[in-house]
KOLGU-4560 file (N, C-alpha, C; in nm, 3 decimals, padded with zeros to 5 digits):
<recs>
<n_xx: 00.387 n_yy: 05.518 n_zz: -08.643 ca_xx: 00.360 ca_yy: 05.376 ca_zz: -08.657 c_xx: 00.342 c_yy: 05.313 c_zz: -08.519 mol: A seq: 1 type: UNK>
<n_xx: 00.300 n_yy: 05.239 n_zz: -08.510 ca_xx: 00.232 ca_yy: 05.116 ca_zz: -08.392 c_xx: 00.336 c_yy: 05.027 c_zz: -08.323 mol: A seq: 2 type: UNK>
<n_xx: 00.356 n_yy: 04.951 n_zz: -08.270 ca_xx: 00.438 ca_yy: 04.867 ca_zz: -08.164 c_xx: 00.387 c_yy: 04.719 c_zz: -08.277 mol: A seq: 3 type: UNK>
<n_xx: 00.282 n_yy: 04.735 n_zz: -08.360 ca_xx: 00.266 ca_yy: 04.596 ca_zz: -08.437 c_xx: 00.355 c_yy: 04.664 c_zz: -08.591 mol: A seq: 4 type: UNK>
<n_xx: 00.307 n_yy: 04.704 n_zz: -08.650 ca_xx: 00.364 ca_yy: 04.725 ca_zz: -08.758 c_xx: 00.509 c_yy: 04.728 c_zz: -08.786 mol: A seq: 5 type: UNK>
<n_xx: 00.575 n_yy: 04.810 n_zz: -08.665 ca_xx: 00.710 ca_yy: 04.821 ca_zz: -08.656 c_xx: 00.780 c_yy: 04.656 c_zz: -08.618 mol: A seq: 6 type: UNK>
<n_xx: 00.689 n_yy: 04.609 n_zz: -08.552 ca_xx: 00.743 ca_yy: 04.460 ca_zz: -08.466 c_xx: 00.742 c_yy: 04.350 c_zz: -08.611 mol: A seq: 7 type: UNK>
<n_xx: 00.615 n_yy: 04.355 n_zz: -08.699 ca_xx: 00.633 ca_yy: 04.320 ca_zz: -08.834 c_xx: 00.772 c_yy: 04.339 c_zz: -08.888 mol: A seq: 8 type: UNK>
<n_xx: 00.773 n_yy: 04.452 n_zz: -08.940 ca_xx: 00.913 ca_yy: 04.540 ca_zz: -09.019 c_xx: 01.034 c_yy: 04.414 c_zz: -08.959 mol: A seq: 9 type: UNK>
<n_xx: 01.058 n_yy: 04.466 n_zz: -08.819 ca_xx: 01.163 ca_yy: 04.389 ca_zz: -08.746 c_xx: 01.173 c_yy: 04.294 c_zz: -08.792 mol: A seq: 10 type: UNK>
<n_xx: 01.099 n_yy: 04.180 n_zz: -08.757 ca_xx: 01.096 ca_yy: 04.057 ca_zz: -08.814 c_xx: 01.150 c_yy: 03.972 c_zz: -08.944 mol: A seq: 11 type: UNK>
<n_xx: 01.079 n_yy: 04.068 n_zz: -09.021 ca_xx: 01.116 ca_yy: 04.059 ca_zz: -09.190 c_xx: 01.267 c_yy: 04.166 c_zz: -09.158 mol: A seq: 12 type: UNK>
<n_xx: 01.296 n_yy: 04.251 n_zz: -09.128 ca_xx: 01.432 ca_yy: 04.288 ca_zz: -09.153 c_xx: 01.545 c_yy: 04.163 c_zz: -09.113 mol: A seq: 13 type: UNK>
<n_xx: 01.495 n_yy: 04.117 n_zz: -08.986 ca_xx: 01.553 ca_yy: 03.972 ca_zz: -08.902 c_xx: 01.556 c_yy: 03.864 c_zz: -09.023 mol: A seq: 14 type: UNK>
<n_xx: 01.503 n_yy: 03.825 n_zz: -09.039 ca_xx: 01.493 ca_yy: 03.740 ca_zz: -09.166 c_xx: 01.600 c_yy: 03.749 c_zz: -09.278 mol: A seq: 15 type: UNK>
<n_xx: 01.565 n_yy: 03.908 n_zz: -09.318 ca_xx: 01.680 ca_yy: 03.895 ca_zz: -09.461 c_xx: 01.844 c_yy: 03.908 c_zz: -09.401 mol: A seq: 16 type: UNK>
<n_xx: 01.793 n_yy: 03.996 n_zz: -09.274 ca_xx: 01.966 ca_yy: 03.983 ca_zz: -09.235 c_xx: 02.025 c_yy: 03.844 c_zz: -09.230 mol: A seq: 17 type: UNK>
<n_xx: 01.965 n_yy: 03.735 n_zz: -09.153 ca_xx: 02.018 ca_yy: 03.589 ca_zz: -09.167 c_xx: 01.983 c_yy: 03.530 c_zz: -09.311 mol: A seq: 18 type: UNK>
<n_xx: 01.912 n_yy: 03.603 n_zz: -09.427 ca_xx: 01.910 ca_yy: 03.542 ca_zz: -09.525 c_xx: 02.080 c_yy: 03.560 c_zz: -09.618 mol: A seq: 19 type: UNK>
<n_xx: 02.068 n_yy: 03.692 n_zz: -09.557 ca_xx: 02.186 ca_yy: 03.760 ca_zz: -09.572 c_xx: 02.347 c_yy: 03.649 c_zz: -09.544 mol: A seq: 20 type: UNK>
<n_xx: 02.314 n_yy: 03.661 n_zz: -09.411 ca_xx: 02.381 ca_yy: 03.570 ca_zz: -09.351 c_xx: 02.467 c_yy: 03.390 c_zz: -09.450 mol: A seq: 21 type: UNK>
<n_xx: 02.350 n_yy: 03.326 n_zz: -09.438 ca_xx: 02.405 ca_yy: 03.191 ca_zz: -09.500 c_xx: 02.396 c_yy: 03.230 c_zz: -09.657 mol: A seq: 22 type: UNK>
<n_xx: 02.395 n_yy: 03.340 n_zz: -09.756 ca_xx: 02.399 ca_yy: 03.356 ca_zz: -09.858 c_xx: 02.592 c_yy: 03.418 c_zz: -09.852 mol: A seq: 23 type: UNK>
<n_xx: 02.613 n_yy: 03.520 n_zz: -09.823 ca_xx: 02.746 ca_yy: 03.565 ca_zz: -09.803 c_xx: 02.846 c_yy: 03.494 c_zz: -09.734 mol: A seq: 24 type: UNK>
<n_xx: 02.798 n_yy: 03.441 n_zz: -09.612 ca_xx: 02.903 ca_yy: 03.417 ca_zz: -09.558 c_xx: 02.929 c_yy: 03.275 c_zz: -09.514 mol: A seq: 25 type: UNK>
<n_xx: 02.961 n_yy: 03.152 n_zz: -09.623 ca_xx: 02.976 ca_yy: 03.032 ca_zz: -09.664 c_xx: 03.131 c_yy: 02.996 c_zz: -09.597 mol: A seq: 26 type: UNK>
<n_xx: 03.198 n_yy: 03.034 n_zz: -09.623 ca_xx: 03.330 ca_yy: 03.004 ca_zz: -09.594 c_xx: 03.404 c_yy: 03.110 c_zz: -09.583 mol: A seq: 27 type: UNK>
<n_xx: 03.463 n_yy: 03.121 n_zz: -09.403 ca_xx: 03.518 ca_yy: 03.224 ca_zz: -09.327 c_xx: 03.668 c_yy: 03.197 c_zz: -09.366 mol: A seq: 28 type: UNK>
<n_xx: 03.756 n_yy: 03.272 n_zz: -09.428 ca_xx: 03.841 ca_yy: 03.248 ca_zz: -09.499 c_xx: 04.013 c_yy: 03.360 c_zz: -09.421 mol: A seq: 29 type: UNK>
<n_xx: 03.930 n_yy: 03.438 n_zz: -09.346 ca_xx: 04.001 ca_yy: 03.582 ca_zz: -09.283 c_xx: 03.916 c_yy: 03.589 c_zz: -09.197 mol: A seq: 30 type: UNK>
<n_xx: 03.957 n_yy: 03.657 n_zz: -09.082 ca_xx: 03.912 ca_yy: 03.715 ca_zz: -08.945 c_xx: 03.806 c_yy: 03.816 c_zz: -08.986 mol: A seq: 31 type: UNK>
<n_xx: 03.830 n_yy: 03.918 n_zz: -09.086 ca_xx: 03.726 ca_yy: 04.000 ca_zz: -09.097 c_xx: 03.590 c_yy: 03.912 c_zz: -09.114 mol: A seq: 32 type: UNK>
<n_xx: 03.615 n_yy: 03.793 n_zz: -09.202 ca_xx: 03.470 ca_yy: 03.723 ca_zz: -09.281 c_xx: 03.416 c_yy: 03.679 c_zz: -09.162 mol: A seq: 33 type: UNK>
<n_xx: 03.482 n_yy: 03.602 n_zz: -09.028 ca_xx: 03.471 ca_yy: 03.549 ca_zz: -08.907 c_xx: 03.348 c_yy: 03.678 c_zz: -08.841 mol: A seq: 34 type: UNK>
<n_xx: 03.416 n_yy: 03.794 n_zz: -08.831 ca_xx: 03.373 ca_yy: 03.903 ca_zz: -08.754 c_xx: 03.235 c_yy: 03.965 c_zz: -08.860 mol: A seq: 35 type: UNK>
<n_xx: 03.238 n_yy: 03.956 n_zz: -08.979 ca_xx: 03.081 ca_yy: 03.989 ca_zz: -09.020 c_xx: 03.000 c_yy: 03.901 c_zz: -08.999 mol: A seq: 36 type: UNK>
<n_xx: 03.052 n_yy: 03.758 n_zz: -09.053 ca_xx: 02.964 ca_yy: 03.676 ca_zz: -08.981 c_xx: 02.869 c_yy: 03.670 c_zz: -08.889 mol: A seq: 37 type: UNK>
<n_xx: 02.983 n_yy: 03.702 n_zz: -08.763 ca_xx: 02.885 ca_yy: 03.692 ca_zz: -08.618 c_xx: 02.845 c_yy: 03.785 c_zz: -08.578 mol: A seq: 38 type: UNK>
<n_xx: 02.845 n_yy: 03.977 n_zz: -08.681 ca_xx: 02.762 ca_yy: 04.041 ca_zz: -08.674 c_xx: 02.632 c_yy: 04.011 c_zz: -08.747 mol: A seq: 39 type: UNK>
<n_xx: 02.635 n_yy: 03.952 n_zz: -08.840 ca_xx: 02.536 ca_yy: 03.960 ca_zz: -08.930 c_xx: 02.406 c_yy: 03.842 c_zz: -08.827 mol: A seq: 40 type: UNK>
<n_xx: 02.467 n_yy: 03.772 n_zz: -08.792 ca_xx: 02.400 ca_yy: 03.635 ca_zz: -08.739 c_xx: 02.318 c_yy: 03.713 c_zz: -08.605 mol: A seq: 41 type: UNK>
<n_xx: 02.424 n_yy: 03.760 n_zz: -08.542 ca_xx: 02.396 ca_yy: 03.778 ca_zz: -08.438 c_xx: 02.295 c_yy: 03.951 c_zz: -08.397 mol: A seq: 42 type: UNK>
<n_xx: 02.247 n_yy: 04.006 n_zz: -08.543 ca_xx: 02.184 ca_yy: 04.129 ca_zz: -08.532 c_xx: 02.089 c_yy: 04.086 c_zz: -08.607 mol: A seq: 43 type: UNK>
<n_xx: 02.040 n_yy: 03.937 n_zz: -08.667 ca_xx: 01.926 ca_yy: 03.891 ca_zz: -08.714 c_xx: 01.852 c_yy: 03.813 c_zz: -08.600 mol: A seq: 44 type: UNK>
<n_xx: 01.915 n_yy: 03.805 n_zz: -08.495 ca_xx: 01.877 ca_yy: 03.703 ca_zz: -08.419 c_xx: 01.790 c_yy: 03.856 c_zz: -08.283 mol: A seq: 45 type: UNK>
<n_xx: 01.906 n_yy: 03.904 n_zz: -08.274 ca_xx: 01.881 ca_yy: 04.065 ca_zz: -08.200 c_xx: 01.730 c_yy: 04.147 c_zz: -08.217 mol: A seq: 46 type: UNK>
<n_xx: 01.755 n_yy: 04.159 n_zz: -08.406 ca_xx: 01.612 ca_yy: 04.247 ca_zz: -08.454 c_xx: 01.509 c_yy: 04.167 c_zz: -08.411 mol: A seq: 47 type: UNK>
<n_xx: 01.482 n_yy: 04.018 n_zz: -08.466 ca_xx: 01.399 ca_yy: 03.950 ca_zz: -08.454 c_xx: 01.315 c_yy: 03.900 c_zz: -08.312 mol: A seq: 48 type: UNK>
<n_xx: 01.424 n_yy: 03.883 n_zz: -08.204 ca_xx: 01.341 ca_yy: 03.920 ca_zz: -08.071 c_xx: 01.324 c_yy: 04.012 c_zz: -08.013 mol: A seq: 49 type: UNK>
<n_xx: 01.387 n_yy: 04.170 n_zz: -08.078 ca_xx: 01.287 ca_yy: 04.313 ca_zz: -08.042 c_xx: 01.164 c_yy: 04.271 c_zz: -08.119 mol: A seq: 50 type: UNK>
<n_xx: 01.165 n_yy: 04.227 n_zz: -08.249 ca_xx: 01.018 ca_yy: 04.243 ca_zz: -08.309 c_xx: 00.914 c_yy: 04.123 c_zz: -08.221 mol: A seq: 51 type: UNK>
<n_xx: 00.955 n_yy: 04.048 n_zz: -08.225 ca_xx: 00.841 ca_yy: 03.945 ca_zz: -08.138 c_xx: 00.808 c_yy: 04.010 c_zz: -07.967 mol: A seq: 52 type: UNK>
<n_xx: 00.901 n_yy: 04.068 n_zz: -07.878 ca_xx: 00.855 ca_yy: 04.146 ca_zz: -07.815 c_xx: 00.793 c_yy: 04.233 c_zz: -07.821 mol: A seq: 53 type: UNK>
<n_xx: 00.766 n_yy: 04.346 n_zz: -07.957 ca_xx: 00.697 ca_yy: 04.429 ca_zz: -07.994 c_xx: 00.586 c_yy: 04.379 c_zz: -08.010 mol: A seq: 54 type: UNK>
<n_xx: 00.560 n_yy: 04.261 n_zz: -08.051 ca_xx: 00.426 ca_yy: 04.200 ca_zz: -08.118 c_xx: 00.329 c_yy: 04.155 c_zz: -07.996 mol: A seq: 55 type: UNK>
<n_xx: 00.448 n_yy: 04.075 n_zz: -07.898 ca_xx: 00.377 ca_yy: 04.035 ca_zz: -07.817 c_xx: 00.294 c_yy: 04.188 c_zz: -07.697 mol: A seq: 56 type: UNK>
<n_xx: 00.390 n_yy: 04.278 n_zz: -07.693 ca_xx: 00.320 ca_yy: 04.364 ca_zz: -07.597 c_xx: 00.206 c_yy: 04.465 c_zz: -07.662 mol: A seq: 57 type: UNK>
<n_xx: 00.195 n_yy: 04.444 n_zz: -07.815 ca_xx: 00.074 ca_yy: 04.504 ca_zz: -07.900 c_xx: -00.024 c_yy: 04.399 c_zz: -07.857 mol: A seq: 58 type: UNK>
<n_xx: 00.003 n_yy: 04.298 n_zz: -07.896 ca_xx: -00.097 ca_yy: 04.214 ca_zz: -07.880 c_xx: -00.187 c_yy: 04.232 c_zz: -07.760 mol: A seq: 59 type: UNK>
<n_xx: -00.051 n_yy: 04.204 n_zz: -07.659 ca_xx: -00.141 ca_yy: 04.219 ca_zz: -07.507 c_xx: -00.225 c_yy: 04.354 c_zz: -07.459 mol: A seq: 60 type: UNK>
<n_xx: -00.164 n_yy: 04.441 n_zz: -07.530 ca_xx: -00.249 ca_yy: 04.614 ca_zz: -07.540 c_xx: -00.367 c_yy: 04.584 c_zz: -07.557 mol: A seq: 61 type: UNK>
<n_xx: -00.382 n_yy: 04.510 n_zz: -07.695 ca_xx: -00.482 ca_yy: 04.505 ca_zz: -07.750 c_xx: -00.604 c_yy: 04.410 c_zz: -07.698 mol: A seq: 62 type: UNK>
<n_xx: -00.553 n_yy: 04.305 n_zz: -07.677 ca_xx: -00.650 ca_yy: 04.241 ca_zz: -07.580 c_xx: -00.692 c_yy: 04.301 c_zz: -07.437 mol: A seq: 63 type: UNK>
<n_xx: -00.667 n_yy: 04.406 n_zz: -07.368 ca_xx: -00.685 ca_yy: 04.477 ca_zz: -07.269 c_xx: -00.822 c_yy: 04.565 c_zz: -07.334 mol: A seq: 64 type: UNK>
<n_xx: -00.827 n_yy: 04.597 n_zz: -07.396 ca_xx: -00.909 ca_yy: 04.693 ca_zz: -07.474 c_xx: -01.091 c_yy: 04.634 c_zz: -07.511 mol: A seq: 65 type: UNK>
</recs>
C-alpha cells in the first residue's frame, strides 16, 4: 500500500478512536476510566496526525512527478 491510502486508513481509524472516545467515556468515575480516557483521546489525536503527515508527503511526491 501507498503513503496515501494508508494516511486515509489512519485518519478514519483517528476518527472512530475519538468516536470511541466521547461514546464510552462520559463520566470518569475510577482512575482506570481517567487512564483509558486519555489513552483513547490521546491515540486518536496521535493516528490522525501520522495520517495527515502521510497525506501531506504523498501529496508532495506526487506533485514532484
Amino acid at each position: 500500500m501507498n503513503n496515501g491510502k494508508i494516511g486515509i486508513l489512519m485518519i478514519i481509524l483517528g476518527n472512530i478512536l475519538y468516536l470511541a472516545y466521547t461514546l464510552f467515556c462520559g463520566n470518569e468515575a475510577t482512575t482506570f476510566s481517567e487512564f483509558s480516557s486519555g489513552l483513547l483521546l490521546g491515540l486518536s489525536i496521535g493516528v490522525n496526525l501520522i495520517g495527515i503527515i502521510l497525506l501531506v508527503i504523498y501529496i508532495s511526491k506526487n506533485e514532484k512527478k
